[in-house]
Backbone bond lengths (Angstrom), bond angles and torsions (degrees), N, CA, C in turn:
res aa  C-N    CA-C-N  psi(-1)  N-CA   C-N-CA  omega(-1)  CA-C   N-CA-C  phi
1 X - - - 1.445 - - 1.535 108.61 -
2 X 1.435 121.62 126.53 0.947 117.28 175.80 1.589 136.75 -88.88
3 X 1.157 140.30 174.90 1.886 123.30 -156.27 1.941 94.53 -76.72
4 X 1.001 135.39 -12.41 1.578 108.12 160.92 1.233 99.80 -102.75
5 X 1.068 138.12 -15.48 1.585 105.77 151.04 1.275 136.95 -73.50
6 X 1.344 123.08 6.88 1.183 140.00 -177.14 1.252 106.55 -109.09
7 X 1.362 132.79 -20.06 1.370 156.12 167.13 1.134 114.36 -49.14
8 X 1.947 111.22 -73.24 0.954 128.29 -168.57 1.802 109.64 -85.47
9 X 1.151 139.17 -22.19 1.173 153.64 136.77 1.692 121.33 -12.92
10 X 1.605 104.80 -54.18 1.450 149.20 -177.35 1.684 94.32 -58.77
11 X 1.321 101.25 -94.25 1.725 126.59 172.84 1.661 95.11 -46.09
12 X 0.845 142.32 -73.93 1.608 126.75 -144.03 1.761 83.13 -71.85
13 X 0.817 132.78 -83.63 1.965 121.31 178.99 1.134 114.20 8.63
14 X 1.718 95.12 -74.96 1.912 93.34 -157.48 1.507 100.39 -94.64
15 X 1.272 125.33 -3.79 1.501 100.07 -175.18 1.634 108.38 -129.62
16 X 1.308 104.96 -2.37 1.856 110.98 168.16 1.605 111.63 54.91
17 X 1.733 116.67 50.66 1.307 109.19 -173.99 1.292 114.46 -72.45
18 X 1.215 120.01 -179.91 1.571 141.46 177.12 1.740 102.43 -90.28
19 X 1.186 109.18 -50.44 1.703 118.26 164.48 1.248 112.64 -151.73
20 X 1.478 72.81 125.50 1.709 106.88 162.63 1.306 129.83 -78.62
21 X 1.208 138.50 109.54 1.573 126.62 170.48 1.381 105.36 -102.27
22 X 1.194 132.36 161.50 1.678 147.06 155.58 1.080 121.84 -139.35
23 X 1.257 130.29 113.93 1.347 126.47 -160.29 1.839 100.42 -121.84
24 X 1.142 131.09 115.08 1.463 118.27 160.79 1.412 116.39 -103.86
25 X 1.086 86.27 118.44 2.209 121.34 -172.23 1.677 97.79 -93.54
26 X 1.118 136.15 12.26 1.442 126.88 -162.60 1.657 104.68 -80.34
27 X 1.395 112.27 -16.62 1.836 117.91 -170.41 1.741 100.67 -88.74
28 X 1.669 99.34 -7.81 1.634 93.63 -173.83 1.966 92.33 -96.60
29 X 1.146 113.33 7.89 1.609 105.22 -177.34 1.522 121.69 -124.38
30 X 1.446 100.72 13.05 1.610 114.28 -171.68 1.472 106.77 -42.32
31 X 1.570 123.54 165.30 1.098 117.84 -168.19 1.772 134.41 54.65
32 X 1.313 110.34 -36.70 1.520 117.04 166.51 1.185 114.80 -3.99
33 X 1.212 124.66 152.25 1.562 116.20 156.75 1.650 117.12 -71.35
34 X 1.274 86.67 -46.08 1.781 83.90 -176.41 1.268 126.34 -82.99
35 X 1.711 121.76 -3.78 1.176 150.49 150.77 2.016 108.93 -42.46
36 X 1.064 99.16 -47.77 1.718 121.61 -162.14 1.608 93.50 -45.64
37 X 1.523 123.64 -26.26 1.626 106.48 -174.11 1.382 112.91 -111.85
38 X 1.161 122.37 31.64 1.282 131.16 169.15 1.847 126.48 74.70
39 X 1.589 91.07 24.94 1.393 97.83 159.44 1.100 127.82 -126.62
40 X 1.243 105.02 163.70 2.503 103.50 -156.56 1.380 94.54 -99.85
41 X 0.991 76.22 -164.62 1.842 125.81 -168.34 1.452 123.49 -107.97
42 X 1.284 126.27 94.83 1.327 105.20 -178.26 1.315 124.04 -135.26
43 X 1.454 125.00 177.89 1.179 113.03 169.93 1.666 120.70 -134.37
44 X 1.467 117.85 146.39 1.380 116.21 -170.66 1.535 116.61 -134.18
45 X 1.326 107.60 141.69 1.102 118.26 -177.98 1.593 114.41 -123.83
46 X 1.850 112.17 121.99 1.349 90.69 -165.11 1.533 100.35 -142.39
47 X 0.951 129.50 121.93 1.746 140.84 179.32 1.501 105.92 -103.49
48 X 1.424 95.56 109.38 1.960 102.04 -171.33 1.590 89.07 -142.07
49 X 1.353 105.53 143.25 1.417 116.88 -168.10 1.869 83.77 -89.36
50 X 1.599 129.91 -10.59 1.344 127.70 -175.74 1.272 107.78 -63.73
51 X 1.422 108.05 -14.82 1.886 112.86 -159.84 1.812 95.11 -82.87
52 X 0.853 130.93 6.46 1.711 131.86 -150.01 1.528 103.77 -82.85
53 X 0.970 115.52 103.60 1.365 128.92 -171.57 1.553 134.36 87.03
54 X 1.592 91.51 6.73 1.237 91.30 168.63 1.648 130.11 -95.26
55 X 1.074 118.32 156.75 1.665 116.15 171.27 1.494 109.12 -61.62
56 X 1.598 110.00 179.36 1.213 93.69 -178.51 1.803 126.75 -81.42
57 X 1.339 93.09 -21.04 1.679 125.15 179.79 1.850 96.26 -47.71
58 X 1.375 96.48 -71.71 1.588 98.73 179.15 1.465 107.20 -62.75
59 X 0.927 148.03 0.97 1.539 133.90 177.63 1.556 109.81 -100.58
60 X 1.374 110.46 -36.59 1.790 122.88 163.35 1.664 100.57 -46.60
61 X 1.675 115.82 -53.22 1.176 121.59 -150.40 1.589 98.33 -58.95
62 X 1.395 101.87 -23.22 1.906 97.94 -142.90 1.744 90.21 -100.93
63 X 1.150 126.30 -1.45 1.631 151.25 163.02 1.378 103.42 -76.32
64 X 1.338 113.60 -71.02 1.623 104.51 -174.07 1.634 111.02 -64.79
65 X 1.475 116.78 -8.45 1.418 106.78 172.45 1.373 116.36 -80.13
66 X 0.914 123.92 -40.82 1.748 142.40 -159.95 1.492 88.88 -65.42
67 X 1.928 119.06 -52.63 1.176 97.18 -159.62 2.074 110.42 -95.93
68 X 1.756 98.83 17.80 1.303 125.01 -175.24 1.703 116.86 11.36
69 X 1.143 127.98 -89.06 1.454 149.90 175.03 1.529 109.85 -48.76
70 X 1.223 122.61 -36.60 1.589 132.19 -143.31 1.836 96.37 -90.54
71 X 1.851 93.33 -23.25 1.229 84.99 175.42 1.333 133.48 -83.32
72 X 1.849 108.42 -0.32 1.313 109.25 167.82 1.389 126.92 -92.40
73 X 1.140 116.54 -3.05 2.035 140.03 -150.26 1.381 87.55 -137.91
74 X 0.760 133.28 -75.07 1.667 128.39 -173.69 1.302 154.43 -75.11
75 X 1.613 91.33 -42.17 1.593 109.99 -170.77 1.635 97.76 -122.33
76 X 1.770 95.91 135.20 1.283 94.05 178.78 1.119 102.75 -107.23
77 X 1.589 125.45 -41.68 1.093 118.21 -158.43 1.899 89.92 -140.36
78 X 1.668 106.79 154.22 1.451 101.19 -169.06 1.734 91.07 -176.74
79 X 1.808 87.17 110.14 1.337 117.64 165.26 1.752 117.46 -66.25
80 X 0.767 114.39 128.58 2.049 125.25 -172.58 1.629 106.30 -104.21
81 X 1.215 124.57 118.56 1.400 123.51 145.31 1.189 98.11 -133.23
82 X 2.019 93.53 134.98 1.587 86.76 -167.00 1.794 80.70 -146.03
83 X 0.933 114.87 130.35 1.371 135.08 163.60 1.363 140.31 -144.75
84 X 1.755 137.49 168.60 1.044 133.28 -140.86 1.407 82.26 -118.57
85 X 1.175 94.88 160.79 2.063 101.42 -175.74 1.144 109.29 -55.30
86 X 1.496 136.43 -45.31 1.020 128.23 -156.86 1.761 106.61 -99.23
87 X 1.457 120.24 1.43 1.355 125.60 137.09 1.390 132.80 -46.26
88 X 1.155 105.51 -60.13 1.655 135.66 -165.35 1.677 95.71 -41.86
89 X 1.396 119.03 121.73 1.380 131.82 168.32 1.449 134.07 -111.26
């Protein structure tokens, strides 16, 4: 399985969205510094009716949990859109 499939695997588990996006941006950061140890770049898009009342702070939080570990081995850097269905535009 590869790291957006391991991504999206992650997120659809703990938070059961309506849509999922996964985007890997890691070819737009070559050379990076923080690129240099072999973890990407990505981007996510996530519509979970779980997000419902939360700020946005807590809705990042409950993102960086799902994908917990991956963020030390994998992910360097990771863009968040996270909204509630009846957000979603």
């Amino acid at each position: 399985m590869n790291r957006v499939e391991r991504i999206r695997a992650a997120l659809q588990a703990a938070l059961d969205p309506v849509l999922l996006e996964v985007e890997d941006d890691s070819h737009r950061h070559a050379g990076h510094e923080g690129a240099r140890d072999g973890r990407g770049h990505f981007n996510v898009r996530v519509v979970s009716a779980a997000f419902k009342g939360k700020l946005p702070l807590a809705r990042h939080r409950m993102v960086y949990a799902a994908v917990g570990t991956m963020m030390e081995t994998d992910i360097h850097a990771l863009s968040i859109d996270a909204q509630t269905p009846p957000e979603q535009g």
